[in-house]
Backbone and ligand atoms as CSV (ligand in chain L), in Angstrom:
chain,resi,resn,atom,element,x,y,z
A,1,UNK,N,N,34.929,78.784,-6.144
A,1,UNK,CA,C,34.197,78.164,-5.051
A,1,UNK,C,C,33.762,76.762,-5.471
A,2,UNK,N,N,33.857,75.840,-4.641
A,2,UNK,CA,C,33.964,74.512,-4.962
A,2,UNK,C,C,32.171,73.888,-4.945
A,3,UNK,N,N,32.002,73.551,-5.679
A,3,UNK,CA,C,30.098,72.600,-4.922
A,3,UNK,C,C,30.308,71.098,-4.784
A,4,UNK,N,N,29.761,70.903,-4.209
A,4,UNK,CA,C,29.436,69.453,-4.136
A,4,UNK,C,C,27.967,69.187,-4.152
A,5,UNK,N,N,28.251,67.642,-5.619
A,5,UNK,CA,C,26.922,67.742,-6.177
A,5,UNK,C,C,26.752,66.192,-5.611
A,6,UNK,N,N,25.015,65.725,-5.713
A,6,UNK,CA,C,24.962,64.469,-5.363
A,6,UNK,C,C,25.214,63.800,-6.815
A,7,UNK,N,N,25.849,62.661,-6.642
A,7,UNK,CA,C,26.120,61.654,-8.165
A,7,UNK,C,C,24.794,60.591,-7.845
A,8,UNK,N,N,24.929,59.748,-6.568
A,8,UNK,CA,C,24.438,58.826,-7.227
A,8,UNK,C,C,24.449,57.717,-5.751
A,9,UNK,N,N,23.752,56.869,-4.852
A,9,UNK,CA,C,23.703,55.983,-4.089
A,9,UNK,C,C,24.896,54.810,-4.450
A,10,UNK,N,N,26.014,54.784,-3.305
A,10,UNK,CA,C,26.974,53.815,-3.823
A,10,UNK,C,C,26.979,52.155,-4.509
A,11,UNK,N,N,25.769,52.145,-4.016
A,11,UNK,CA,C,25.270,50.531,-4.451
A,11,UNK,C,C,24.897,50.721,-6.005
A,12,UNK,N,N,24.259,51.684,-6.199
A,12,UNK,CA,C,24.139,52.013,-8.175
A,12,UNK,C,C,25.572,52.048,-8.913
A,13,UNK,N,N,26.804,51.778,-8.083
A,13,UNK,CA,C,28.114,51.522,-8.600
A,13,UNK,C,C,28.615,50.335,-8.658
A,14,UNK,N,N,28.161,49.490,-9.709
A,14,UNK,CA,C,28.674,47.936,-9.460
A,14,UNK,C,C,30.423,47.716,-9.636
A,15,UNK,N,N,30.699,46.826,-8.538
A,15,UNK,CA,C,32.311,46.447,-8.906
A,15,UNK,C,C,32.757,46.569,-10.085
A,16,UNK,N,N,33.882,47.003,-10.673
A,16,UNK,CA,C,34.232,46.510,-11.856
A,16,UNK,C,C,33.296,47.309,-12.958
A,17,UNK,N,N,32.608,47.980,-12.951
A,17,UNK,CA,C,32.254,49.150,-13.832
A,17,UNK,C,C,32.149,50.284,-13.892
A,18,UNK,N,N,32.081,51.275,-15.096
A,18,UNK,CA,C,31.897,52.976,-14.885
A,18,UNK,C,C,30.837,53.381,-15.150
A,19,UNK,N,N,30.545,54.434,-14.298
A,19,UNK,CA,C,29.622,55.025,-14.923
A,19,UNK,C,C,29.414,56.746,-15.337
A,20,UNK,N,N,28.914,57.390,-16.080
A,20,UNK,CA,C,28.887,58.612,-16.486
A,20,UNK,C,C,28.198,59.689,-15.857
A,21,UNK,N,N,27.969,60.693,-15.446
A,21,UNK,CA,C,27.259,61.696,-14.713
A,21,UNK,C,C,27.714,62.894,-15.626
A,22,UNK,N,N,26.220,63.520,-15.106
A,22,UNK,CA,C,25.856,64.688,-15.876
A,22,UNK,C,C,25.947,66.135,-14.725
A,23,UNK,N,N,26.566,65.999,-13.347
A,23,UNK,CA,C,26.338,66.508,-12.339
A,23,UNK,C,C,25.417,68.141,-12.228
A,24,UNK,N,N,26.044,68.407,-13.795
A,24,UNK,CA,C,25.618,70.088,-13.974
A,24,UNK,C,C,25.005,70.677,-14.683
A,25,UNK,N,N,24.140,68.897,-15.368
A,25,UNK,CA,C,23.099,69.084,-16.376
A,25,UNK,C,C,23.248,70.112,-17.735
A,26,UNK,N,N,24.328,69.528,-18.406
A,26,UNK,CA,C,25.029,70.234,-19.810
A,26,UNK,C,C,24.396,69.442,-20.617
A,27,UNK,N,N,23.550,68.475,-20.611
A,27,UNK,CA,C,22.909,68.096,-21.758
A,27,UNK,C,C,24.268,66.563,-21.986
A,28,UNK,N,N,25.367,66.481,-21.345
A,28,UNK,CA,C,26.238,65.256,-21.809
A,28,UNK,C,C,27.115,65.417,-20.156
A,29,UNK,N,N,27.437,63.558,-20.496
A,29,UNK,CA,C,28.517,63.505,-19.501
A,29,UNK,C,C,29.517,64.107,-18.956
A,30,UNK,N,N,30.158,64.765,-17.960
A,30,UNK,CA,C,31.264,65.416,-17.596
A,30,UNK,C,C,31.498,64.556,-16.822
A,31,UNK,N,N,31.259,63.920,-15.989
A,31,UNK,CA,C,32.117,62.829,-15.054
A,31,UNK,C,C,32.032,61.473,-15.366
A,32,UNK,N,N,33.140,60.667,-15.332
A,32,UNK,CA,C,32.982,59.389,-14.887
A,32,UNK,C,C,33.832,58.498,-13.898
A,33,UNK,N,N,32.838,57.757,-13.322
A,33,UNK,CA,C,32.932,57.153,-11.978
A,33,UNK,C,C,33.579,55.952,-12.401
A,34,UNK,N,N,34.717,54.738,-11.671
A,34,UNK,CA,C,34.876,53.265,-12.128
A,34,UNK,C,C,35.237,53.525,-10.690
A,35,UNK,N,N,34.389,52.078,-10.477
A,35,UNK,CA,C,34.342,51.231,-8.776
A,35,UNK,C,C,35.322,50.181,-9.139
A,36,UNK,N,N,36.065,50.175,-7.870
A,36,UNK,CA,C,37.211,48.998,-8.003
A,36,UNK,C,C,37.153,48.705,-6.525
A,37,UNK,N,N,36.478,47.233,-6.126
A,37,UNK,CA,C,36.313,46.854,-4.887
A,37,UNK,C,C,35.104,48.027,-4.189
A,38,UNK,N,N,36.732,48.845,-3.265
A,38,UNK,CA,C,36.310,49.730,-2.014
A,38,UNK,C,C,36.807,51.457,-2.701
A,39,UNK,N,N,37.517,50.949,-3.524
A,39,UNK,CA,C,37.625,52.388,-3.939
A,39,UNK,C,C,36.734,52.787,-5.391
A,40,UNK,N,N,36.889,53.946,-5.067
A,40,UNK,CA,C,36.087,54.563,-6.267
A,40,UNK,C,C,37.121,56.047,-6.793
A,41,UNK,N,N,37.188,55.977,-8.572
A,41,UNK,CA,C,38.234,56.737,-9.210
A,41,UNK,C,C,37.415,57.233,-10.076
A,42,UNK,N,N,37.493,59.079,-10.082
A,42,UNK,CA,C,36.214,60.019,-10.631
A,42,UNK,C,C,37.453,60.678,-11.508
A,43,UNK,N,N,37.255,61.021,-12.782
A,43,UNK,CA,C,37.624,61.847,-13.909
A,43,UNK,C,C,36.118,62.365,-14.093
A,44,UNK,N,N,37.134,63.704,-15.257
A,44,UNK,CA,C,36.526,64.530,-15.928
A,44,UNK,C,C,36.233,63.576,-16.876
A,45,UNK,N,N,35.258,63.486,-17.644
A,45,UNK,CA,C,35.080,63.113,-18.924
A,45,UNK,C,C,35.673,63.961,-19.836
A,46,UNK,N,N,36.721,63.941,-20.470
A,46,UNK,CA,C,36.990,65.296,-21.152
A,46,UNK,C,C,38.761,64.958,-21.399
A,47,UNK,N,N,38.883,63.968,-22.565
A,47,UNK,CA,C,40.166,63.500,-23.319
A,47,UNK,C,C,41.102,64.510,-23.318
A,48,UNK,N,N,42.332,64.271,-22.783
A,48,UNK,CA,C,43.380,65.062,-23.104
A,48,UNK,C,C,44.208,65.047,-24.142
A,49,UNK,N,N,44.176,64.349,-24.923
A,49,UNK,CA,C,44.161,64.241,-26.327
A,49,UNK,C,C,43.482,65.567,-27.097
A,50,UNK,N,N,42.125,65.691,-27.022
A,50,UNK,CA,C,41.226,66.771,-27.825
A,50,UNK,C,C,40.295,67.088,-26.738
A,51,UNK,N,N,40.975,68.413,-25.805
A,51,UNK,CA,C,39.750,68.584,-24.764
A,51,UNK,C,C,38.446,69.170,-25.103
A,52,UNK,N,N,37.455,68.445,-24.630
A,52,UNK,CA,C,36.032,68.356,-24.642
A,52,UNK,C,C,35.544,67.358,-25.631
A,53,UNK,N,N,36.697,66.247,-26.102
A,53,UNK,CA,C,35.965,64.873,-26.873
A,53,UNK,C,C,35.651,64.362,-25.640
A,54,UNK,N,N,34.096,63.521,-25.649
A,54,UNK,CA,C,33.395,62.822,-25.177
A,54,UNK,C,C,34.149,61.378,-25.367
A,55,UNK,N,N,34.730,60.627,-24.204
A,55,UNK,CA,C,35.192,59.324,-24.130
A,55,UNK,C,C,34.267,58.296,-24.789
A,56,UNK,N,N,33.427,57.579,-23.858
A,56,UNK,CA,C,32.040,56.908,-23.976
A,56,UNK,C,C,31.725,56.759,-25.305
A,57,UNK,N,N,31.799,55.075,-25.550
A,57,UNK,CA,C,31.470,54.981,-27.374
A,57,UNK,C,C,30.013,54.938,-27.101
A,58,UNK,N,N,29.201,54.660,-25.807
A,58,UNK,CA,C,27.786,54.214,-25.354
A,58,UNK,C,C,27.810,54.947,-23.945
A,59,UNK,N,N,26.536,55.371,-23.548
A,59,UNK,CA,C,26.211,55.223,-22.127
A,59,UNK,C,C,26.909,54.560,-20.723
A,60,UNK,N,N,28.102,55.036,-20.265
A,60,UNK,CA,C,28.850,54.326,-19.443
A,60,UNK,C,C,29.730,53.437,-19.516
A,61,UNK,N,N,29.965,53.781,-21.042
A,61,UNK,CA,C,30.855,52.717,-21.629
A,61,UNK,C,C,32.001,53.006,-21.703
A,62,UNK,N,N,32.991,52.653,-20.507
A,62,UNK,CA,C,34.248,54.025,-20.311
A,62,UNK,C,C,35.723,53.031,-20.492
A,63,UNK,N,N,35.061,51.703,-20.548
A,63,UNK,CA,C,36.227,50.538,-20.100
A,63,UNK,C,C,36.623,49.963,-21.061
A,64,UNK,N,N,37.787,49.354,-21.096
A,64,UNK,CA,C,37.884,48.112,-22.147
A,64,UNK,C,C,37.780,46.763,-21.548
A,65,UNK,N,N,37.400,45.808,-22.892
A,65,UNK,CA,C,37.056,45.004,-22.444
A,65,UNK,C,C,37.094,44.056,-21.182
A,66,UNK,N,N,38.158,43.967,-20.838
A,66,UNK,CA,C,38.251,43.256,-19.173
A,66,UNK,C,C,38.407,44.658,-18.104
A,67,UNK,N,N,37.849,45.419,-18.517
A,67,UNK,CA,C,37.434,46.426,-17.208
A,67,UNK,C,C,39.398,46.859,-16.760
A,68,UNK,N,N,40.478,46.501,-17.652
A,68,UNK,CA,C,41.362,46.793,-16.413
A,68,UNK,C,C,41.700,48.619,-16.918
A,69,UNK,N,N,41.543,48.806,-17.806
A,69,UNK,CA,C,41.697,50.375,-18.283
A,69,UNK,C,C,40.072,50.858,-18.782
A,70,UNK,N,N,40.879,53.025,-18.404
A,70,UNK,CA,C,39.680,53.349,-19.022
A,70,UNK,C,C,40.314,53.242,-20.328
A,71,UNK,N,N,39.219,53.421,-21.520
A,71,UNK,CA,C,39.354,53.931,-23.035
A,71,UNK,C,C,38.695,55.262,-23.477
A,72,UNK,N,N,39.119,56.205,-24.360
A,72,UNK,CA,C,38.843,56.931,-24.943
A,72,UNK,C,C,38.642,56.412,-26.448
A,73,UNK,N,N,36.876,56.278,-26.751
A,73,UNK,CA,C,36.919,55.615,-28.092
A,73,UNK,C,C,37.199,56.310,-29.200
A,74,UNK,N,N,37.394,57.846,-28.755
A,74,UNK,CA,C,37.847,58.319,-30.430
A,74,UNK,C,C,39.276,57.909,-31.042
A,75,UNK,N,N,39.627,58.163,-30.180
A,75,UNK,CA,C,41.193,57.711,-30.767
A,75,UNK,C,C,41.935,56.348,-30.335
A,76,UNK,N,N,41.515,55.937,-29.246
A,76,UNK,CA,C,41.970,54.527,-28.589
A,76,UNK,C,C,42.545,54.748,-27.011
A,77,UNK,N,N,42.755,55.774,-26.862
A,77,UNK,CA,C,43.639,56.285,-25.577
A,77,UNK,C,C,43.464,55.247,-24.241
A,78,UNK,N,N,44.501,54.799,-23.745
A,78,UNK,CA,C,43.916,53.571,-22.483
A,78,UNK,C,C,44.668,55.182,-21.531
A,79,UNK,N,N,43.799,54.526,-20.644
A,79,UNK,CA,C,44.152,55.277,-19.360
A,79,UNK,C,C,44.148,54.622,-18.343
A,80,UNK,N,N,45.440,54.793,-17.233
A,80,UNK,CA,C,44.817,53.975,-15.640
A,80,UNK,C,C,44.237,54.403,-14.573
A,81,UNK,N,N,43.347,53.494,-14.726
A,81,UNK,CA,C,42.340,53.780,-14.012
A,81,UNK,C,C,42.114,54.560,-12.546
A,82,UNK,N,N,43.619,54.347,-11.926
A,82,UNK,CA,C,43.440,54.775,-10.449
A,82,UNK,C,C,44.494,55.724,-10.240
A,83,UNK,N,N,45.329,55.988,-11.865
A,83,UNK,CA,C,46.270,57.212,-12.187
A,83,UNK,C,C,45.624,58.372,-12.459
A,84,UNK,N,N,44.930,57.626,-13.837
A,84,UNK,CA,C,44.458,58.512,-14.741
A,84,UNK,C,C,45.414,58.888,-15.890
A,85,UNK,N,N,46.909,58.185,-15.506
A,85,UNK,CA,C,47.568,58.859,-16.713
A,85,UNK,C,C,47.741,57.551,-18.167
A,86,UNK,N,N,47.466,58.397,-19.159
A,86,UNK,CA,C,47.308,57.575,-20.621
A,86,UNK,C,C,48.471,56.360,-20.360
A,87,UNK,N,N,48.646,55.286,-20.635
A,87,UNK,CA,C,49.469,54.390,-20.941
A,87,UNK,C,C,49.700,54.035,-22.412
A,88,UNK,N,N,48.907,54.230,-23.202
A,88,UNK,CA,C,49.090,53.751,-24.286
A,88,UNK,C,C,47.817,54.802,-25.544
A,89,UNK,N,N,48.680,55.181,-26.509
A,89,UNK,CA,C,47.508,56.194,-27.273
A,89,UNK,C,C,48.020,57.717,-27.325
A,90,UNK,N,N,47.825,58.342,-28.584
A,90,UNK,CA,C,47.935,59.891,-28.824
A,90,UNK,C,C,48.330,60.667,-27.359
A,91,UNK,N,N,48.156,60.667,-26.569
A,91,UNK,CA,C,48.147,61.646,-25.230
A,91,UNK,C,C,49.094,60.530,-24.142
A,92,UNK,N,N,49.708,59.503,-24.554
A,92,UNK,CA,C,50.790,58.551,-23.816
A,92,UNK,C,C,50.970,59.832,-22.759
A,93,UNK,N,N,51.458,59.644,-21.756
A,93,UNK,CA,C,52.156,60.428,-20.351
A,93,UNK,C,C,51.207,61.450,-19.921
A,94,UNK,N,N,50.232,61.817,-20.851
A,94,UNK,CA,C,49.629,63.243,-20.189
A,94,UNK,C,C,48.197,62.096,-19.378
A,95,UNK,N,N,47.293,63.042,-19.131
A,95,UNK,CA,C,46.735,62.576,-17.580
A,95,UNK,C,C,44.914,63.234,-17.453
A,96,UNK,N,N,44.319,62.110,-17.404
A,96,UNK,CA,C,42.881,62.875,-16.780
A,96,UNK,C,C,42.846,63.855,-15.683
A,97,UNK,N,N,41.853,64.860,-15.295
A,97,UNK,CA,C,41.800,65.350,-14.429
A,97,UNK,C,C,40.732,64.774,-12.890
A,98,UNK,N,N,41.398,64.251,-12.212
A,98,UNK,CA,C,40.601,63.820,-10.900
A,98,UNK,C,C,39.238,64.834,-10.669
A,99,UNK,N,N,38.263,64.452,-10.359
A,99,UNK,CA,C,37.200,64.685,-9.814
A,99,UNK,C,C,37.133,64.553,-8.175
A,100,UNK,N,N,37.586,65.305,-7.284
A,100,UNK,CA,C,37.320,64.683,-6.035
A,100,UNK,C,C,35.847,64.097,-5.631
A,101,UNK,N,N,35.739,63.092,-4.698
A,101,UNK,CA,C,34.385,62.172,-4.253
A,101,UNK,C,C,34.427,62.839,-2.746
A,102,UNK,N,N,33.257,62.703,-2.436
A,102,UNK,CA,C,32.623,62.598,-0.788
A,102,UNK,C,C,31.518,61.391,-0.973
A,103,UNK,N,N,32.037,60.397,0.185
A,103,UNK,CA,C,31.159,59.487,0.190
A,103,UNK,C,C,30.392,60.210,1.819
A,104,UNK,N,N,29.107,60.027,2.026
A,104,UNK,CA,C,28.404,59.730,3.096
A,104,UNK,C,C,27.750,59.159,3.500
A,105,UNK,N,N,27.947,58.298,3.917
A,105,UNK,CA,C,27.062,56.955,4.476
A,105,UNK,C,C,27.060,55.994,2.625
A,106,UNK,N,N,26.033,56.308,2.490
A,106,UNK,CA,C,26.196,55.326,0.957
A,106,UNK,C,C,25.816,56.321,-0.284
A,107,UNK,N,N,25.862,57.611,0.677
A,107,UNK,CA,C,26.008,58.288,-0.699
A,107,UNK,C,C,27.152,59.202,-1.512
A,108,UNK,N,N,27.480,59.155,-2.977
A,108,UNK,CA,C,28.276,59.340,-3.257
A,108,UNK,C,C,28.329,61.186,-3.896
A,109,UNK,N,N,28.932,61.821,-3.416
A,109,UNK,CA,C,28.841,63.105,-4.133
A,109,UNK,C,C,30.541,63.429,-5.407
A,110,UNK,N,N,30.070,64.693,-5.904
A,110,UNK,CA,C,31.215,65.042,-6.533
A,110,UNK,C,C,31.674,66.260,-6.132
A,111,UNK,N,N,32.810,66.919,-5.801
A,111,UNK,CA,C,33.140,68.320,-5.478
A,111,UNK,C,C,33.626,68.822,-6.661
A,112,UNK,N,N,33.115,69.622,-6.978
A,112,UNK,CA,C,33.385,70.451,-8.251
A,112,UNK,C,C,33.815,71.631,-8.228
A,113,UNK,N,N,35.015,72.164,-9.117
A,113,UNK,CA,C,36.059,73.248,-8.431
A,113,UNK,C,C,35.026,74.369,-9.468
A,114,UNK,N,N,35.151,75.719,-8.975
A,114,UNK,CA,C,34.169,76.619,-9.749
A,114,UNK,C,C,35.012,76.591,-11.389
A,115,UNK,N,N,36.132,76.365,-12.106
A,115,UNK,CA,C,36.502,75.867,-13.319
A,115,UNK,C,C,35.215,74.848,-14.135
A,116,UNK,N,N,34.539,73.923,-13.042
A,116,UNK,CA,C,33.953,72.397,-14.037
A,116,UNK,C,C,33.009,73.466,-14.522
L,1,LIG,S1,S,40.123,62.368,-28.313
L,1,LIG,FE1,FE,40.640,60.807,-26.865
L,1,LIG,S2,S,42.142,59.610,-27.881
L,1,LIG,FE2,FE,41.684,61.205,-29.270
C-alpha cells in the first residue's frame, strides 16, 4: 500500500539544488529531491553500487560541482539527474530508484510504495 508523505513547500526547493528528506523519520535521509527549472527529480537515497550507502558527503549535498549530476560521495558514482542512471563510476548502467512526487498547489509530497 502506497502513502503519500508531505516533503516540503515547493519554494523551499531552490533551482538548481537538492535536497534530502527523512519522510519516515529513520533517523537519516531516504529521499532526495533536485529542482531543475519546472521539474522536480526524487530518488531513493540509497547507492546502487552498495545498497543502503548514504550518498550526501553533507546535508543536501547530492550534486557536483556545477549542479549538472547527482554524486555518490563514497565511491564517486555520477548519476543523471532526470535518468537516474550512473554515467560514470562502480555501478556505470545500473540506476537509482524514482521516488514518485505529487505536487499540490505548492506543496510537494512523496508517494511511497509499502517496500520504502
Ligand atoms: S556506494 Fe555509491 S559509489 Fe560506492
Amino acid at each position: 500500500m502506497n502513502r503519500v508523505v508531505f516533503l516540503c513547500r515547493l519554494e523551499e526547493l531552490p533551482d538548481g539544488q537538492s535536497r534530502g528528506f527523512d519522510p519516515l523519520k529513520t533517523g537519516r535521509d531516504t529521499v532526495l529531491v533536485v529542482r531543475q527549472g519546472r521539474d522536480l527529480h526524487a530518488w531513493r537515497d540509497d547507492c546502487p553500487h552498495q545498497p543502503g550507502a548514504a550518498m550526501a558527503w553533507r546535508k543536501d549535498a547530492y550534486l557536483n560541482r556545477d549542479g549538472s549530476r547527482i554524486v555518490c560521495h563514497a565511491h564517486g558514482a555520477r548519476f543523471d539527474i532526470a535518468t537516474g542512471v550512473c554515467t560514470l563510476g562502480p555501478c556505470q548502467g545500473q540506476a537509482l530508484t524514482r521516488v514518485p512526487l505529487l505536487i499540490s498547489t505548492d506543496h510537494v509530497y512523496a508517494v511511497l510504495s509499502g517496500a520504502d
